[in-house]
C-alpha positions in Angstrom: -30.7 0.1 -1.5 -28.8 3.8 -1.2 -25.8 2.0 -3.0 -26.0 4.2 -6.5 -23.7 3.0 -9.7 -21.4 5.5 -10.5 -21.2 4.6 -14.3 -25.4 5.1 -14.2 -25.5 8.0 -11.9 -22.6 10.1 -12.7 -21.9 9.4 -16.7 -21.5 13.3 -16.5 -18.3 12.8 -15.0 -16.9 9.3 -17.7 -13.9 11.6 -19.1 -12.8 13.1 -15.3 -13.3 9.2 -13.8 -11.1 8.1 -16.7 -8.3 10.9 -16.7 -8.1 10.1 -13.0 -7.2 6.6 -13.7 -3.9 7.8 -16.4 -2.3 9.6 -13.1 -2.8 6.7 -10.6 -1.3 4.1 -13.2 1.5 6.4 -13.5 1.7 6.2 -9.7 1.5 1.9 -9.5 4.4 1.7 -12.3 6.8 4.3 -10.2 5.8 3.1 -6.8 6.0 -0.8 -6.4 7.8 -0.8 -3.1 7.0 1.4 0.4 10.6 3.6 -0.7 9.6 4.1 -4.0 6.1 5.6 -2.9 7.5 7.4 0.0 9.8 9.4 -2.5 7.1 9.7 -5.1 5.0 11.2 -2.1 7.8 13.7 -1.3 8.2 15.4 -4.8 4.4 15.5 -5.3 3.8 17.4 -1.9 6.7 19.5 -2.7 5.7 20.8 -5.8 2.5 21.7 -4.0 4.7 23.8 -1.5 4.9 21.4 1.2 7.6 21.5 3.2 10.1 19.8 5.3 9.1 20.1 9.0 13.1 20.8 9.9 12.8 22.9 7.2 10.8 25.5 9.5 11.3 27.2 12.5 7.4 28.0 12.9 4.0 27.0 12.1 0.6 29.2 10.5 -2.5 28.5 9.6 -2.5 27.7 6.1 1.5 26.1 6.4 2.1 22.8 5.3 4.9 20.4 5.8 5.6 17.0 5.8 7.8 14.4 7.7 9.7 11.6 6.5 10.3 8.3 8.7 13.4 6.1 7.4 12.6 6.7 3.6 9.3 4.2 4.1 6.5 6.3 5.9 5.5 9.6 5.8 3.0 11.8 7.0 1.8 15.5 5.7 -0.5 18.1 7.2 -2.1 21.4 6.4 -2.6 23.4 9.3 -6.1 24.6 10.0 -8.1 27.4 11.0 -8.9 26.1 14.6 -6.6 25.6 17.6 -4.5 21.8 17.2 -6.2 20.6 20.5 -9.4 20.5 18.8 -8.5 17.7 16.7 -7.3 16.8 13.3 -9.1 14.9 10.1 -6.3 12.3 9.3 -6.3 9.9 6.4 -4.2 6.7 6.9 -3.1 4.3 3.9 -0.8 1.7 4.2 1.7 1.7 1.0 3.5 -1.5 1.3 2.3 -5.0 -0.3 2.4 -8.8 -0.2 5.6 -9.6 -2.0 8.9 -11.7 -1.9 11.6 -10.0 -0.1 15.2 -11.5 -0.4 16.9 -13.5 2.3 20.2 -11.9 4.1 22.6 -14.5 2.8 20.3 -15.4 -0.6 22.7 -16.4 -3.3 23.6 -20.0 -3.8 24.6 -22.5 -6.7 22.3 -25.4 -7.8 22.3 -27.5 -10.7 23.3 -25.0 -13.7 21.7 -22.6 -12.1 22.0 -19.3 -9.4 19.3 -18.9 -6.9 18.6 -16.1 -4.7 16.5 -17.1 -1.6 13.3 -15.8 -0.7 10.7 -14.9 2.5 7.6 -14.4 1.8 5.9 -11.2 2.6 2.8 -10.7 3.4 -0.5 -12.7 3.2 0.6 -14.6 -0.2 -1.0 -17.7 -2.2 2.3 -19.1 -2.8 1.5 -21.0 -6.3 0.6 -17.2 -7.3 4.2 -16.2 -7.5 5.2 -19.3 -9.9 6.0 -18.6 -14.0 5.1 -14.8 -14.3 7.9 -12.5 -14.7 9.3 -10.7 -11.7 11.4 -7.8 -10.7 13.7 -6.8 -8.2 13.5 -3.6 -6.3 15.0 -2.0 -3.3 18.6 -1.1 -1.7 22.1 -2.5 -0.7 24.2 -0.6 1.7 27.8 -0.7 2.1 29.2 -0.9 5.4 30.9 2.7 4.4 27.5 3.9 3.9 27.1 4.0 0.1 23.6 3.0 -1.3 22.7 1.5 -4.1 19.3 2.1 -5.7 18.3 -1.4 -7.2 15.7 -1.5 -10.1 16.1 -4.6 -12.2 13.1 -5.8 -14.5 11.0 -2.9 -15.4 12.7 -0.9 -18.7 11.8 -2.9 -21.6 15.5 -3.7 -22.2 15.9 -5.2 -18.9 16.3 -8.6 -18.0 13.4 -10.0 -15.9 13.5 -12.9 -13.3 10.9 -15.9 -12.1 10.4 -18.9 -10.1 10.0 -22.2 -12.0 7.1 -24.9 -11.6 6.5 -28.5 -12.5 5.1 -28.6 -16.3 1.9 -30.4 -15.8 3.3 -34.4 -17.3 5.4 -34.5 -14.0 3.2 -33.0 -11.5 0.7 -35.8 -11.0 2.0 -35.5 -7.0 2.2 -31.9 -6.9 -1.8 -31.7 -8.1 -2.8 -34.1 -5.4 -1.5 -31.4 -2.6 -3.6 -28.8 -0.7 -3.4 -25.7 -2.6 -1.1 -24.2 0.6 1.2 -26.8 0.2 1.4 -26.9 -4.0 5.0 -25.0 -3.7 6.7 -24.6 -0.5 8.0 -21.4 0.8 11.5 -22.6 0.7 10.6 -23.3 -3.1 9.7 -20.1 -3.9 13.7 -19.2 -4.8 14.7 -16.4 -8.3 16.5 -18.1 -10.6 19.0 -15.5 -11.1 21.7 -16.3 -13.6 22.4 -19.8 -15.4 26.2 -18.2 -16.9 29.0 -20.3 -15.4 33.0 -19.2 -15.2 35.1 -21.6 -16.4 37.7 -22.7 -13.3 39.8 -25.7 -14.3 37.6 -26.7 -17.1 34.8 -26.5 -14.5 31.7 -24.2 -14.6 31.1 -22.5 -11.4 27.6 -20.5 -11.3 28.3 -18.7 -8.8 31.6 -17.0 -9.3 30.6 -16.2 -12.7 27.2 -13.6 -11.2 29.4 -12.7 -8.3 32.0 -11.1 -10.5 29.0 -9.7 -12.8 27.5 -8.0 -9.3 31.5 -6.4 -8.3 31.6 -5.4 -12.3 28.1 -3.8 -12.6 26.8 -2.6 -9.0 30.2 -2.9 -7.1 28.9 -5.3 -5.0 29.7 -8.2 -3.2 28.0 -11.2 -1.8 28.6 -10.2 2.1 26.8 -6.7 1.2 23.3 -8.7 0.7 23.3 -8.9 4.7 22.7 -5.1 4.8 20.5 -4.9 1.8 16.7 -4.4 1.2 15.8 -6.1 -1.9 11.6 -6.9 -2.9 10.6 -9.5 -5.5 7.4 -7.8 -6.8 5.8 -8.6 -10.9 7.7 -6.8 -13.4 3.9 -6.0 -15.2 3.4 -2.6 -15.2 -0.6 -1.2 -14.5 -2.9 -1.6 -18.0 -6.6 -1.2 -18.4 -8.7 -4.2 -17.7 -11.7 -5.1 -20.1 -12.4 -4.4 -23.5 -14.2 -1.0 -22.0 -11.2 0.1 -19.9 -13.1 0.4 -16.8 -11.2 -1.3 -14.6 -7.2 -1.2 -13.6 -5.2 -4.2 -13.3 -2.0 -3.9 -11.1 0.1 -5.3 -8.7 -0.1 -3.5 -4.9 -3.3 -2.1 -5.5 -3.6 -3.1 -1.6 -3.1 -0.3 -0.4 -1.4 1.8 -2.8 -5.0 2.5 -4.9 -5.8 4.2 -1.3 -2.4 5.8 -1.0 -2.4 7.4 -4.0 -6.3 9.0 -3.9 -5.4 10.1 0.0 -2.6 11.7 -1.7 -4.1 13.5 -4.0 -6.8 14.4 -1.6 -4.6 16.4 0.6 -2.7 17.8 -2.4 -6.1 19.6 -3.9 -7.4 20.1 -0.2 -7.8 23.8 0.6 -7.5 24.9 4.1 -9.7 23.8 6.2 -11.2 24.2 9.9 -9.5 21.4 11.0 -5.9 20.7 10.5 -5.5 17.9 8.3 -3.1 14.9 8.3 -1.9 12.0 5.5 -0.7 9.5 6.7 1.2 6.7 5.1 2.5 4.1 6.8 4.4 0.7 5.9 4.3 -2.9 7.4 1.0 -2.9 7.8 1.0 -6.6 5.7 3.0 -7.5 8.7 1.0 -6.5 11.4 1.7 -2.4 11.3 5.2 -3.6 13.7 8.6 -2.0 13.5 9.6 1.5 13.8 8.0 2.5 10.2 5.1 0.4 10.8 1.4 2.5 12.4 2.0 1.0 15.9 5.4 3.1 16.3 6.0 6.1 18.0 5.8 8.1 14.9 2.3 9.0 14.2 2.1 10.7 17.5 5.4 11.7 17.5 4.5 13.9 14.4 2.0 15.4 15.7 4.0 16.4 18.6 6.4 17.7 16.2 3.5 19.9 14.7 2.4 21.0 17.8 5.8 22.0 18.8 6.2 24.4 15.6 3.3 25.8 16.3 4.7 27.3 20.0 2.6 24.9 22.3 5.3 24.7 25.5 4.3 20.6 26.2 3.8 19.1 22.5 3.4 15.7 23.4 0.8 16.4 25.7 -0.7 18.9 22.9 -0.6 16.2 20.5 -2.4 13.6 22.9 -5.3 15.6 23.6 -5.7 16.9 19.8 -5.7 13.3 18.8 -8.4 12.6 21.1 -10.5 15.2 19.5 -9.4 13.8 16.3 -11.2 12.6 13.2 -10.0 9.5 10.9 -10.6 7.5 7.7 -8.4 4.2 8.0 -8.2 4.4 3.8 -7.6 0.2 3.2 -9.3 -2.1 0.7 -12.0 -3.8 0.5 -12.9 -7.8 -1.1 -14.9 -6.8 -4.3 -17.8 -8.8 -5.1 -17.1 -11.5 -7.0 -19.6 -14.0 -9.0 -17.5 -16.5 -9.3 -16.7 -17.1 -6.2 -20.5 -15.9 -4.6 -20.1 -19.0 -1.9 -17.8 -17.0 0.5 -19.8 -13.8 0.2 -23.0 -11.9 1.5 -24.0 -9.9 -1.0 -26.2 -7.4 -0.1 -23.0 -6.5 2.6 -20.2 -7.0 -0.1 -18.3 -4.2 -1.8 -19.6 -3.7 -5.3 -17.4 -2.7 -8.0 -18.4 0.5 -9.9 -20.9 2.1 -6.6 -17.9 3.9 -5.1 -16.3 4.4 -1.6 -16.8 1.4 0.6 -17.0 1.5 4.4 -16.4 -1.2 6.4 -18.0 -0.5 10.0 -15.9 -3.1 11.0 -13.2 -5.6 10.0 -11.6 -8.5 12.1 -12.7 -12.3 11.4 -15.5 -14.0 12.7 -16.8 -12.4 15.9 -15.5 -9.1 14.9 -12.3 -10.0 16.7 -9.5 -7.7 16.2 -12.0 -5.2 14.8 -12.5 -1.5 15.5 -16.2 -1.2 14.8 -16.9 2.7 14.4 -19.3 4.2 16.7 -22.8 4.8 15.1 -22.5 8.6 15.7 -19.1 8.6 13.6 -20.8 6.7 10.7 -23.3 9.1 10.8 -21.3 12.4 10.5 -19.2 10.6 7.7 -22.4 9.6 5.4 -23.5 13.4 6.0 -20.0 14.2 4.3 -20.3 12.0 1.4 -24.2 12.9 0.9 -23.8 16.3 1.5 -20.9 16.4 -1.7 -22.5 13.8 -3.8 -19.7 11.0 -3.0 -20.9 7.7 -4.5 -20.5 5.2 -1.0 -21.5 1.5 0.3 -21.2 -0.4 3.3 -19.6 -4.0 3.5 -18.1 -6.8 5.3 -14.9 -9.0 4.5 -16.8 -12.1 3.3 -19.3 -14.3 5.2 -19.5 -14.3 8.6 -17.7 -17.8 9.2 -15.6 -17.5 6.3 -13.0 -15.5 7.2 -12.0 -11.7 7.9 -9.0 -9.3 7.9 -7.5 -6.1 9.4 -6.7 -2.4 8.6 -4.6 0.4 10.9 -8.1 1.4 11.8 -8.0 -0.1 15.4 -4.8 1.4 16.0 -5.9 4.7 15.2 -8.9 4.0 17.8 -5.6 3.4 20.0 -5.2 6.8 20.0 -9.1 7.4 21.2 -10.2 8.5 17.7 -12.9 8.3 16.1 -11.9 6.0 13.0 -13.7 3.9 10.3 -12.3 1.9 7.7 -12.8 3.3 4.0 -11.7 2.1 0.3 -12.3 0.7 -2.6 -13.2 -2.6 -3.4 -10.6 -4.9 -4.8 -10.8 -8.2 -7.3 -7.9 -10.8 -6.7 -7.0 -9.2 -3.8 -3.2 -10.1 -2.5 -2.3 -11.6 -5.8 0.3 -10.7 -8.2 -2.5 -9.0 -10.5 -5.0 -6.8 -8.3 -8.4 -5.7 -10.0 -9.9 -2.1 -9.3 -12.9 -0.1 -10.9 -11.9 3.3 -11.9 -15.1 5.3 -10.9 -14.7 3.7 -7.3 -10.8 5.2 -7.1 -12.2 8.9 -8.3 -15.3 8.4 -5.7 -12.7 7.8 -3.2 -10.6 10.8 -4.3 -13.7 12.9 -4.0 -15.0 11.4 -0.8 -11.6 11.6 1.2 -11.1 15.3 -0.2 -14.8 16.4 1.4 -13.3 14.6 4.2 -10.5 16.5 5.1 -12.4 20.0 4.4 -15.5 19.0 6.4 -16.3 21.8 9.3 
């Protein structure tokens, strides 16, 4: 097999792998929602002189600027040596992740208790979400315009939230379900406050939070219908194992790729070809919406870019340079795992600990919904990764009949580009606690860096 074991091969580099690791748990504690890692994204690329597109009138080789899209997506470029029109090298992440998002009109009184209603986002295993603690994230905007930045759960003096289950003496019906059906989505509510206000020597629930939400935020219960609010685990990222080579988080999928494209184009130097992060949001839901990678906005951007740098017809420009263009579709992988060795083909699985892992294709079953990289791509990419020592493997999602998933790759291939899917392999994958190996996050880093330098 070529697949090589980074802790074996490449022990030289144990205290970079591991110092890698500090700066991208820093990044999962301060970026558990698609806002959060948009502004973290911002201030990083600033501080290595990127700037706002409107912030320019005009565009050089060597420039670099970035574009914001509703404070959940952004994309960043470095112009290169070589005309626009002869392509790009774009990385794409996703940074949102299966979570809990807050209903419109969520708050209600039950028992001696206040609720807040919930819709699952996401790919979820529902029972998942049950007894672990959980915070709430996100925004509420006034009609007048005012927003309110909500983080509730992750100081260690905060106050954090859950969803109750059955203890196990009164569950005897609940254990005899499907493990879809053990908690219902309608089930899956916060329990929010249990304080009542006494009203003629009654307790009312729900006044009493209401008037503690006017006092505290200055909010009342119509502004939920213009709010934003995520449910997402209040745990912040820690080592996993006694050796510390692994990184337990939540939103490791995609925000372990996020963060290593990030840092990719932040240490990039300029290059032949211009190149392009891209981070895009909704992906969990189908890539839809205007902030998701189907929108107008990736091509848009480029147009934008193309537009700085004095081409009369930018969209045009930016049609034919994405044509010529070049692109890693940065998403996760399903790790290896023993324990569950039914569902997988190993000798085509993601191994934790060998490094970058490509997935020539995606979709379920018969490939279906897949892009499936032309041979000719995969070949100029392994060059890349050989050619700088980069630590890579090929796999597939699972067994054949098992099952499957998708990336933004095929929409990149929209664009008739050449694409591949490439990440890190992942342990628990779409659950509250997500597993990663830290030397396959700093191949990744190093891979996706040759990348966007590559002649």
């Amino acid at each position: 097999m070529f697949r090589k074991n980074v802790w074996i091969e490449k022990i030289a580099e144990f205290d970079k792998i591991m110092s890698f690791a500090e700066g991208y748990k820093s990044f999962l504690n301060q970026g558990k929602t698609e806002r959060e890692c948009t502004l973290y994204a911002e201030k990083a690329l600033r501080q290595q002189g990127f700037l706002n597109l409107n912030e320019v009138s005009s565009l050089k080789s060597g420039d670099k600027v970035y574009i914001i899209n509703r404070g959940k997506s952004i994309v960043a470029f470095i112009v290169g040596q070589k005309p626009l029109m002869e392509g790009l090298h774009v990385l794409g992440a996703h940074i949102d992740s299966p979570r809990l998002d807050i209903k419109q009109n969520p708050l209600y009184e039950s028992g001696q208790f206040t609720y807040l209603d919930t819709h699952y986002y996401g790919g979820i295993k529902k029972y998942q979400w049950t007894a672990i603690p959980l915070a709430i994230h996100g925004v509420i905007t006034k009609k007048d315009g005012t927003k309110i930045n909500i983080v509730i759960g992750e100081d260690e003096n905060d106050p954090v939230f859950g969803i109750t289950d059955l203890l196990p003496h009164l569950a005897k019906d609940q254990m005899n379900r499907n493990a879809g059906d053990i908690i219902a989505g309608e089930k899956l509510d916060i329990t929010f406050s249990h304080l009542p206000m006494n009203k003629n020597n009654k307790p009312h629930y729900k006044d009493y939070i209401l008037n503690l939400l006017k006092q505290k935020y200055g909010v009342e219960e119509e502004d939920f219908i213009s709010s934003e609010l995520e449910i997402v685990p209040a745990f912040k990222a820690k080592d996993y194992g006694l050796d510390r080579s692994m990184i337990a988080s939540y939103g490791q999928d995609d925000r372990s790729c996020a963060y290593i494209c990030l840092k990719a184009i932040l240490d990039a130097k300029v290059s032949d070809y211009t190149s392009m992060l891209y981070l895009s949001d909704k992906e969990e839901i189908g890539s839809v919406g205007s902030t998701g990678a189907e929108s107008r906005f990736f091509v848009n951007s480029v147009a934008k870019l193309a537009e700085k740098l004095g081409h009369r017809d930018p969209y045009f420009y930016a049609i034919k340079a994405l044509e010529n263009s070049k692109a890693l579709s940065v998403d996760v992988s399903a790790a290896y795992d023993p324990l569950f060795a039914e569902v997988y083909e190993e000798k085509n699985s993601s191994l934790l600990g060998y490094g970058v892992t490509f997935n020539k294709y995606t979709g379920s079953r018969g490939k279906s919904g897949s892009n499936d990289a032309n041979a000719e791509f995969v070949a100029y990419v392994r060059k890349i990764m050989d050619d700088h020592d980069v630590a890579y493997q090929t796999a597939e999602l699972g067994k054949v009949d098992q099952g499957g998933g998708g990336t933004i790759a095929f929409i990149f291939a929209n664009h008739n580009m050449d694409v591949i899917d490439a990440g890190v392999g992942v342990l628990n994958m779409h659950s509250p606690m997500e597993i990663t190996s830290k030397a396959d996050i700093y191949e990744g880093y190093l891979g996706y860096k040759a990348f966007l330098e590559a002649k």
